[in-house]
C-alpha positions in Angstrom: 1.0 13.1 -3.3 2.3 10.9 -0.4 0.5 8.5 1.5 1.1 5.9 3.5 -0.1 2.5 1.7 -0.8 -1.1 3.1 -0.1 -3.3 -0.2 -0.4 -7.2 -0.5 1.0 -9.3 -3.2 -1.2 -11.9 -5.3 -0.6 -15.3 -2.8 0.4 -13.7 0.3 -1.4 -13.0 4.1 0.8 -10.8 5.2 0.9 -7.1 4.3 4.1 -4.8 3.5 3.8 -0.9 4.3 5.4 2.4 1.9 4.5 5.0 0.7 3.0 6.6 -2.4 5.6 9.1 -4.5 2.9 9.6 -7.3 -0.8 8.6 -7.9 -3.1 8.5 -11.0 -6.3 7.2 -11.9 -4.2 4.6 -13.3 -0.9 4.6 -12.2 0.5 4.4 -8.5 4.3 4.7 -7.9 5.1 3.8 -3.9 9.0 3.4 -1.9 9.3 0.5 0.0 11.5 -2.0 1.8 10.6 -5.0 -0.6 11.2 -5.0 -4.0 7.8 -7.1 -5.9 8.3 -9.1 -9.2 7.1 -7.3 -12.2 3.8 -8.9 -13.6 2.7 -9.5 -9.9 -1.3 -8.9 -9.2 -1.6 -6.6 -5.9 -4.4 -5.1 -3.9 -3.1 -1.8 -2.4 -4.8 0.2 0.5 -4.1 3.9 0.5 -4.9 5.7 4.1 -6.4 8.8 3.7 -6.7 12.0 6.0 -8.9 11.5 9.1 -12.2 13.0 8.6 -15.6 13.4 11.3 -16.7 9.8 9.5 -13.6 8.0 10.8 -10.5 6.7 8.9 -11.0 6.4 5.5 -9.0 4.9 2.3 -8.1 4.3 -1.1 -8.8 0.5 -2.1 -7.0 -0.7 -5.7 -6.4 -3.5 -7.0 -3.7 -3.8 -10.3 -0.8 -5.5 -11.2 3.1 -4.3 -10.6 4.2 -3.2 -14.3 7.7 -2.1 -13.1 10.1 -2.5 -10.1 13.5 -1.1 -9.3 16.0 -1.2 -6.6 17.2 2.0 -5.5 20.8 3.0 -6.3 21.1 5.6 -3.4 24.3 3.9 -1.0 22.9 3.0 2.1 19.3 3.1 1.3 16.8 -0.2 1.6 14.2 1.6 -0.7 12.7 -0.3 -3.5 10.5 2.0 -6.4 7.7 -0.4 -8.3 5.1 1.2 -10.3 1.1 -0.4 -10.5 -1.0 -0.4 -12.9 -4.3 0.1 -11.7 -7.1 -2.3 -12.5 -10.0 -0.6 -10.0 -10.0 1.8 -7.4 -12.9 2.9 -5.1 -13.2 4.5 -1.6 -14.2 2.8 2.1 -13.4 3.0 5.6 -10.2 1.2 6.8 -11.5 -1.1 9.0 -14.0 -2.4 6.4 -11.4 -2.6 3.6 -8.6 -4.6 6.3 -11.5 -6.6 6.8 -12.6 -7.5 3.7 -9.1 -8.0 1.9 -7.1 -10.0 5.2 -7.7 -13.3 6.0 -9.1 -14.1 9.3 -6.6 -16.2 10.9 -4.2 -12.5 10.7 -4.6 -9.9 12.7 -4.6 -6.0 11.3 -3.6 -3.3 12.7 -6.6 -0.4 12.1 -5.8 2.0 14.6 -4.2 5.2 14.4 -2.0 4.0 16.9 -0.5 1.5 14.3 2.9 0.2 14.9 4.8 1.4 11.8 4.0 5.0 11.3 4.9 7.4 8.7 8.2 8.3 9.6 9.4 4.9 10.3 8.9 4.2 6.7 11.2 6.9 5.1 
């Protein structure tokens, strides 16, 4: 299944953006631009469909057990696998609230600046 998935390393404010290419109860495989140190703790937001309650997502935390740059010429794509520690289910805005600090902005909004396209 693929989702689009806000992900933080362990240490830093800022967060990176891919996408899922497979998800378990305890494993979560994304594609990305940045390519994380195995062994790495990470909290991981997965956006889910819209529903009548608002935006909702996925909210994990876990630990990068494997990462690999992509051997496709021309590509940018990272593949790191996490192993997933915890795992529950809130509303966006509450969970960008919650795991960003303060002093950084989030975009919450649907009209977020990197969409799903931009990220294949």
């Amino acid at each position: 299944m693929q989702l689009p998935v806000r992900y933080r390393l362990d240490g830093e404010r800022e967060w990176h953006y891919g996408m899922t290419e497979s998800l378990s109860a305890v494993e979560t495989v994304v594609s990305a631009f940045s390519l994380p140190q195995a062994g790495t703790a990470v909290t991981m937001i997965l956006s889910l469909p819209v529903t009548a309650e608002g935006l909702g997502c996925l909210v994990g935390q876990g630990c990068i057990k494997e990462a690999v740059d992509s051997d496709v010429a021309g590509s940018c794509e990272s593949r790191f696998a996490v192993a997933m520690a915890s795992c529950k289910v809130d509303r966006l805005d509450d969970a960008l609230r919650e795991h960003t600090p303060q002093e950084f902005p989030f975009p919450s909004s649907p009209s977020d600046p990197v969409s799903v396209a931009s990220i294949h």
